[in-house]
C-alpha positions as CSV (number, residue, x, y, z in Angstrom):
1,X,-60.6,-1.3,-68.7
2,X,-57.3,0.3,-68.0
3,X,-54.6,-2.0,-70.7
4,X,-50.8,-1.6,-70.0
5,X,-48.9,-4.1,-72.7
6,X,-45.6,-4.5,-73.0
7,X,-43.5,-3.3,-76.4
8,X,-42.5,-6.5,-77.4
9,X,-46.1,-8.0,-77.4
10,X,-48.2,-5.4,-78.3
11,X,-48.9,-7.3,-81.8
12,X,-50.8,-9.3,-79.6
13,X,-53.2,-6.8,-78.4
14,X,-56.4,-8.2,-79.9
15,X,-55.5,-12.2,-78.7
16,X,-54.7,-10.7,-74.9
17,X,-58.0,-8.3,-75.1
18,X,-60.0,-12.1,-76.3
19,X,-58.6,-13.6,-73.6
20,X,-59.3,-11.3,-70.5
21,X,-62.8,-11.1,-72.1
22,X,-63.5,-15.1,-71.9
23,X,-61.0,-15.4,-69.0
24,X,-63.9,-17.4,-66.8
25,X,-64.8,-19.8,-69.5
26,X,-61.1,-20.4,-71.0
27,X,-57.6,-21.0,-70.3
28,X,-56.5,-24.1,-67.7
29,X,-56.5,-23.6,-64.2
30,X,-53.2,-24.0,-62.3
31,X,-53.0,-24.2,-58.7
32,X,-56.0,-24.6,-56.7
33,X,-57.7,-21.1,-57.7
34,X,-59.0,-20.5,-54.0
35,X,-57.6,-17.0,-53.3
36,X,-56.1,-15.5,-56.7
37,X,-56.8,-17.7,-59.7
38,X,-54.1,-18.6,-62.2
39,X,-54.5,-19.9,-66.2
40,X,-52.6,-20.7,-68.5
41,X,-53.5,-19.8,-72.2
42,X,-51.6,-19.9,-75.6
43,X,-50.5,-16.9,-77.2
44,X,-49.6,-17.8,-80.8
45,X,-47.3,-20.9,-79.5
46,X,-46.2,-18.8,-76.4
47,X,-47.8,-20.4,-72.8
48,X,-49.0,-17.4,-71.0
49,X,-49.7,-17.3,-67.8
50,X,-52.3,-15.0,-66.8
51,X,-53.1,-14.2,-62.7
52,X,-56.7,-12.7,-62.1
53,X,-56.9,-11.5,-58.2
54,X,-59.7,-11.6,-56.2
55,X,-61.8,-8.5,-56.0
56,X,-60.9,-6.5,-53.4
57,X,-63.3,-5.3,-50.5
58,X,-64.8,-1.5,-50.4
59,X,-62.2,0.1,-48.7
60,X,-59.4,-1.7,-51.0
61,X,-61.4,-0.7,-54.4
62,X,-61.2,2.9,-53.3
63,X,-57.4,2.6,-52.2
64,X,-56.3,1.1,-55.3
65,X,-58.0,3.6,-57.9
66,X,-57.3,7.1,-55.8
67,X,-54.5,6.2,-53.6
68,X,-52.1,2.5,-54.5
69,X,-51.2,0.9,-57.8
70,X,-52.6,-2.3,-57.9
71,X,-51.2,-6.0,-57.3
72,X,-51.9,-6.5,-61.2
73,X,-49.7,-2.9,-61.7
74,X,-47.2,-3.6,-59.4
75,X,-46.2,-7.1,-60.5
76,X,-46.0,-5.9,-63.8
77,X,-43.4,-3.0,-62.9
78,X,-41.5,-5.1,-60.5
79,X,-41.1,-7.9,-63.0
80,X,-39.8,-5.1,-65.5
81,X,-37.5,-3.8,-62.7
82,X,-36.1,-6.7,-61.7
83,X,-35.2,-8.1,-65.1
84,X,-33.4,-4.6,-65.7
85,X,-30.9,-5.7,-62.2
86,X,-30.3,-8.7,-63.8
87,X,-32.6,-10.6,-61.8
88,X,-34.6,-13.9,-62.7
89,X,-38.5,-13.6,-63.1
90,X,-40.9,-14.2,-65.9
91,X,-41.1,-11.9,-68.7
92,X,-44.0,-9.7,-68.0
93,X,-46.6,-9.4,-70.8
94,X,-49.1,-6.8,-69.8
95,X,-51.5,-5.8,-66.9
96,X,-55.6,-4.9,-66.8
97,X,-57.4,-2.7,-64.7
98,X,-61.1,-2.7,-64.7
99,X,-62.6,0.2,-62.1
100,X,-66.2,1.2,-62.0
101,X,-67.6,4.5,-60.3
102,X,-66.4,3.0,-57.1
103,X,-62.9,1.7,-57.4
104,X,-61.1,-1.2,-58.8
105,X,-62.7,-4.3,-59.8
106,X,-61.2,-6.9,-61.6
107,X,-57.1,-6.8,-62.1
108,X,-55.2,-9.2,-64.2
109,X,-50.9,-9.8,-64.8
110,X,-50.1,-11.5,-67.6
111,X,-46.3,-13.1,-68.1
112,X,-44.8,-16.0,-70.1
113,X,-45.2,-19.3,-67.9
114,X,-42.0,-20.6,-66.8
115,X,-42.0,-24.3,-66.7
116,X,-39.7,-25.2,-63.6
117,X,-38.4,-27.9,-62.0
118,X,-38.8,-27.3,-58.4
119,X,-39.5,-24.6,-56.2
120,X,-37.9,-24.0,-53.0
121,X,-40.4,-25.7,-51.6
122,X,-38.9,-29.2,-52.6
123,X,-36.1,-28.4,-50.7
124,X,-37.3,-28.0,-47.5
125,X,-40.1,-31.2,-47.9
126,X,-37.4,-33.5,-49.1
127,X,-34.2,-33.5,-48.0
128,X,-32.5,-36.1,-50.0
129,X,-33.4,-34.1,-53.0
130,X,-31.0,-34.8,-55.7
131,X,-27.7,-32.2,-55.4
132,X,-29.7,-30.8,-52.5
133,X,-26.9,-28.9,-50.9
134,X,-25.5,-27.6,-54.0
135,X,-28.9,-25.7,-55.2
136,X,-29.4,-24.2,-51.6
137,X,-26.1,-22.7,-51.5
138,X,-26.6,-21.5,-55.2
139,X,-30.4,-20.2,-54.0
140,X,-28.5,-18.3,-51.6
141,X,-26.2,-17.2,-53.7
142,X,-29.3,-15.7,-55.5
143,X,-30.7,-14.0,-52.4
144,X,-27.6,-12.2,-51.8
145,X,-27.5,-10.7,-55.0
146,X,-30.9,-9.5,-54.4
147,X,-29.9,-8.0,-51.3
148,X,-26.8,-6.7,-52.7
149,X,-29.0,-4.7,-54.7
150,X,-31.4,-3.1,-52.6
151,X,-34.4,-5.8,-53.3
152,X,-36.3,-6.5,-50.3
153,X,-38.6,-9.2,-51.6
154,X,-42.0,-9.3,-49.0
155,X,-42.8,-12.4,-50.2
156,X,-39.7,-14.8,-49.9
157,X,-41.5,-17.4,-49.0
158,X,-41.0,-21.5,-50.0
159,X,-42.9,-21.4,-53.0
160,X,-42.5,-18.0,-54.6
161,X,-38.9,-19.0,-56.2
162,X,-38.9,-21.1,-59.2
163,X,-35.3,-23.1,-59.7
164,X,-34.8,-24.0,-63.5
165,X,-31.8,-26.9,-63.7
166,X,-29.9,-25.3,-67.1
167,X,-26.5,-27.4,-66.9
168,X,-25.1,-29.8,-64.9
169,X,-25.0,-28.7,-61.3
170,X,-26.0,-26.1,-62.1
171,X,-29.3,-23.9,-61.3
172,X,-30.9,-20.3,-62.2
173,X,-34.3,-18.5,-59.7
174,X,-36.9,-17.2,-60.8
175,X,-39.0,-15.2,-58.3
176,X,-43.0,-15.3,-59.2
177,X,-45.9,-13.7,-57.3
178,X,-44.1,-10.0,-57.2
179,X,-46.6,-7.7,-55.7
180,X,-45.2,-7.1,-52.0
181,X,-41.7,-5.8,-52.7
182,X,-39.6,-2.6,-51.5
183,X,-36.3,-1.0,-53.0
184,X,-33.5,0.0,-50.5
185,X,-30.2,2.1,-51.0
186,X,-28.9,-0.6,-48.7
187,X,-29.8,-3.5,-46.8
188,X,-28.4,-4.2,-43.0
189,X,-27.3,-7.5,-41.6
190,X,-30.8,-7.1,-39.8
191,X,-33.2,-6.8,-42.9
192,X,-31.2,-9.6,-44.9
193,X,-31.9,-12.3,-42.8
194,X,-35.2,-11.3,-41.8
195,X,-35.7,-11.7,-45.4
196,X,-35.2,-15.4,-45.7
197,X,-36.6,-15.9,-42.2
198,X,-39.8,-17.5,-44.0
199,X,-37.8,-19.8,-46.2
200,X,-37.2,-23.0,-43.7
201,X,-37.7,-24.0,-40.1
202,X,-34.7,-26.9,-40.5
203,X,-31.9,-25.5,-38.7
204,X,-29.5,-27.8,-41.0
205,X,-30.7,-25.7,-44.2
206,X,-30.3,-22.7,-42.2
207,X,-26.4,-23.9,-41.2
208,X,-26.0,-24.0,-45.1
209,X,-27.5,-20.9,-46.4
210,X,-25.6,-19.3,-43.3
211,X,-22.2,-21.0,-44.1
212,X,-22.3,-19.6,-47.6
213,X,-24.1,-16.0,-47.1
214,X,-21.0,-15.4,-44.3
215,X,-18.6,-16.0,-47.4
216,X,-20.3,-14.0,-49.5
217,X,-20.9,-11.3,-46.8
218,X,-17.5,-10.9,-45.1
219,X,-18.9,-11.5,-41.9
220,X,-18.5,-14.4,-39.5
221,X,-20.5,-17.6,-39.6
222,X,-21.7,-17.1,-35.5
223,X,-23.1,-13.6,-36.5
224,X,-24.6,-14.5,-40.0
225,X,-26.8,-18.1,-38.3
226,X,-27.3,-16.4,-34.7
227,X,-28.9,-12.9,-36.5
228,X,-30.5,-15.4,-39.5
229,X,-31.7,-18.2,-36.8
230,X,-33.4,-15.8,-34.3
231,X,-35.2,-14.2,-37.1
232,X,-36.2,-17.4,-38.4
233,X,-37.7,-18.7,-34.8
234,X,-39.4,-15.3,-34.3
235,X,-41.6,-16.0,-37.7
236,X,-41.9,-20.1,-36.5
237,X,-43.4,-18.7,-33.4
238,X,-45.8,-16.1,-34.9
239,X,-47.0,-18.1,-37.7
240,X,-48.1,-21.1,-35.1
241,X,-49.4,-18.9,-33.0
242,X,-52.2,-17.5,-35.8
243,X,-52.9,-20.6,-36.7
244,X,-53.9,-21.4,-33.3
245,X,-55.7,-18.6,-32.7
246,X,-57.5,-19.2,-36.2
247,X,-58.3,-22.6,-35.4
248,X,-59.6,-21.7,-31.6
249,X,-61.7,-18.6,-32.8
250,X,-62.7,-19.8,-36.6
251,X,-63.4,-23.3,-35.9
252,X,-66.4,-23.7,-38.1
253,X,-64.7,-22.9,-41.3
């Protein structure tokens, strides 16, 4: 077992190497587990949040010991990155990495668990949301300071942002699940918006985040929605059609 910790939490080296030992038959499940399962555990009064991912297939095992870092690896460093620009995430703890003679096995991130309000998710599933308006032009607010700084985050998606109410009216992000992410010089109108084209299908939220990306942007409303809408459509359109093909060709399962 390969064991990456963190400075500031290596005192806790024995109660993290306990828990990865008994993670099957400890800790509380959060979320429904099916794909990647999530626990929570108590480190000494801290809630730690530990992600075990699923064991990856031949040809993955081999990639991730010779060739790639691992999900585990890479959340860790991105977490660490992006809390050096400044940007929301939970603090990452440490990551684990057990290979055998073949490749990787099991791979685990541990951060502190963030206890949130909403996710972006909300927004888009309930539209009278309370101060709805105000946290989507703040969220986008967010995203363009991600993009000002070269973070192309692969996995912008509705529930990956946590949103954390600290005052009144007003909102910080958090991004979770971190291992999908690149690092640009500079981003292009082009790569922006295709960034947040996974966010929402309502074309009123997308008038919004438009509105106030265009002012943060110094370009025109017309080119920020057209360029953020069509990119937006194209996902729609590709994600119905693999579902449709999934349901037509993998009926039984």
């Amino acid at each position: 077992m390969l064991i990456h910790i963190d400075p500031k939490f290596q005192k806790y080296i024995s109660e993290l190497n306990t828990i990865i030992e008994n993670f099957d038959s400890s800790g509380y499940l959060f979320g429904d587990g099916q794909r990647n399962k999530i626990k929570l555990f108590d480190l000494e009064g801290k809630k730690t949040n530990i992600k075990s991912f699923k064991i990856p297939n031949l040809i993955n095992k081999i990639a991730y010991k010779y060739f790639r870092k691992s999900k585990a690896r890479r959340s860790f460093e991105y977490a660490t990155n992006l809390l050096e620009k400044g940007i929301g995430t939970p603090q990452p703890i440490a990551f684990f990495e057990n290979y055998s003679w073949l490749g990787l096995k099991e791979s685990y991130y541990a951060s502190e668990h963030l206890q949130a309000e909403l996710t972006f998710r909300e927004l888009v599933e309930i539209p009278d949301y309370p101060e709805h308006a105000t946290i989507l032009r703040q969220f986008t607010r967010f995203s363009f300071n991600l993009h000002e700084k070269g973070i192309e985050f692969l996995d912008h998606s509705p529930g990956n942002t946590l949103i954390k109410k600290v005052s009144e009216k007003q909102y910080e992000f958090f991004l979770v699940d971190l291992n999908r992410m690149n690092f640009h010089a500079e981003m292009d109108v082009n790569m922006r918006m295709k960034n947040l084209s996974r966010l929402t299908p309502k074309k009123e939220m997308i008038e919004i985040m438009s509105e106030e990306y265009a002012k943060l942007y110094n370009k025109s409303f017309k080119e920020v929605f057209d360029t953020m809408w069509y990119y937006t459509c194209e996902f729609q359109e590709k994600y119905h059609r693999k579902r449709r093909l999934k349901a037509k060709y993998f009926f039984w399962k």
